[in-house]
C-alpha positions in Angstrom: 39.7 -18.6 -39.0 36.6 -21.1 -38.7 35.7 -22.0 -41.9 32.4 -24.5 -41.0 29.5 -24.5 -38.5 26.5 -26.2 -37.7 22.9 -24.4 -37.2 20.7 -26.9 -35.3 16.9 -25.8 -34.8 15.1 -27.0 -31.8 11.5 -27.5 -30.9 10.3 -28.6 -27.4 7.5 -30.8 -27.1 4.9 -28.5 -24.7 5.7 -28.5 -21.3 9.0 -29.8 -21.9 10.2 -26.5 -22.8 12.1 -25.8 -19.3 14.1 -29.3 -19.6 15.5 -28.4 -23.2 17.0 -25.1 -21.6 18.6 -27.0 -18.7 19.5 -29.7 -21.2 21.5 -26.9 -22.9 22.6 -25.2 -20.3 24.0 -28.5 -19.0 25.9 -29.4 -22.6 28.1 -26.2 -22.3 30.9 -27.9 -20.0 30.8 -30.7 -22.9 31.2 -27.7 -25.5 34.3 -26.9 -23.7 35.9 -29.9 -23.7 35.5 -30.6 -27.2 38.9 -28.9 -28.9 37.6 -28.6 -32.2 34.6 -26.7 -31.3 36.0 -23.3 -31.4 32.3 -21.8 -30.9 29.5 -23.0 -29.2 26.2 -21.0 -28.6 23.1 -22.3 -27.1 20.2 -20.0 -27.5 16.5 -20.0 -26.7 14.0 -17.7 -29.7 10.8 -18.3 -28.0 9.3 -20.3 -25.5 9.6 -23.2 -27.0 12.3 -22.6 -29.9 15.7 -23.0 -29.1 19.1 -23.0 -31.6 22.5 -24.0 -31.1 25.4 -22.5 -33.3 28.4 -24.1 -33.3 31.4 -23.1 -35.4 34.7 -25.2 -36.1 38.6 -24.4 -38.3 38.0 -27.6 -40.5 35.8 -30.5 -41.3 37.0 -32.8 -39.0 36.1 -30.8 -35.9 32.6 -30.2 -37.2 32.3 -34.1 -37.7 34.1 -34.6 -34.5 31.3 -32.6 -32.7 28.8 -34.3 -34.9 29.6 -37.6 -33.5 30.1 -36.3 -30.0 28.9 -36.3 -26.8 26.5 -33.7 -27.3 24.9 -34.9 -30.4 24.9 -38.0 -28.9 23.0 -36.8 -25.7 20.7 -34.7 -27.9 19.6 -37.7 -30.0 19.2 -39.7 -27.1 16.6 -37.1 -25.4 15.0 -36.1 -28.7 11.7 -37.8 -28.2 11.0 -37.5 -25.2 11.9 -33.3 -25.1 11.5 -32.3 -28.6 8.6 -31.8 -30.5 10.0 -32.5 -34.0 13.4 -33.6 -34.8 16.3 -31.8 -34.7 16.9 -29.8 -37.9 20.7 -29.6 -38.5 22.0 -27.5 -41.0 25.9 -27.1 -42.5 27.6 -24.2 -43.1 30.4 -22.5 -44.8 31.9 -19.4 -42.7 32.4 -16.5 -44.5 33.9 -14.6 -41.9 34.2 -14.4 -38.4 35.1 -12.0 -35.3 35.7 -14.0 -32.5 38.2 -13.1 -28.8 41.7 -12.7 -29.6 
């Protein structure tokens, strides 16, 4: 069972708001590669509010991913695409239902 995640808020700066989806869009093949992600969801709310869940078995995959390619691409794109920083909160799982 996973037992942490991560809940990352996004803002897009206006006009940018297209680029953060295909930003997102892009990162799921480096989701995939990243064995100790065992969930990875990319999600837009609005038109200019997006989120990313991400859920992992143990501490070390959550800071595995936090150190990752992703993040890293993320942080590197954040001021030009983002409106406000990246709000990253942890979390303890309390359960799960995920494909067998």
């Amino acid at each position: 069972m996973t037992s942490v995640a991560l809940y990352v808020e996004l803002k897009a700066k206006p006009g940018k708001e297209e680029e953060v989806a295909a930003f997102l869009a892009g990162a799921q093949s480096l989701a995939v590669s990243e064995a100790g992600t065992i969930v990875w969801l990319a999600a837009r709310v609005d038109k200019d509010t997006f989120f990313i869940f991400d859920a992992f078995n143990d501490e070390a995959g959550r800071n595995a991913h936090l150190n990752g390619p992703i993040a890293a691409a993320l942080m590197a794109n954040a001021e030009k695409l983002l409106a406000t920083a990246p709000v990253i909160h942890k979390a303890d799982v309390l359960a799960d239902k995920l494909p067998a």
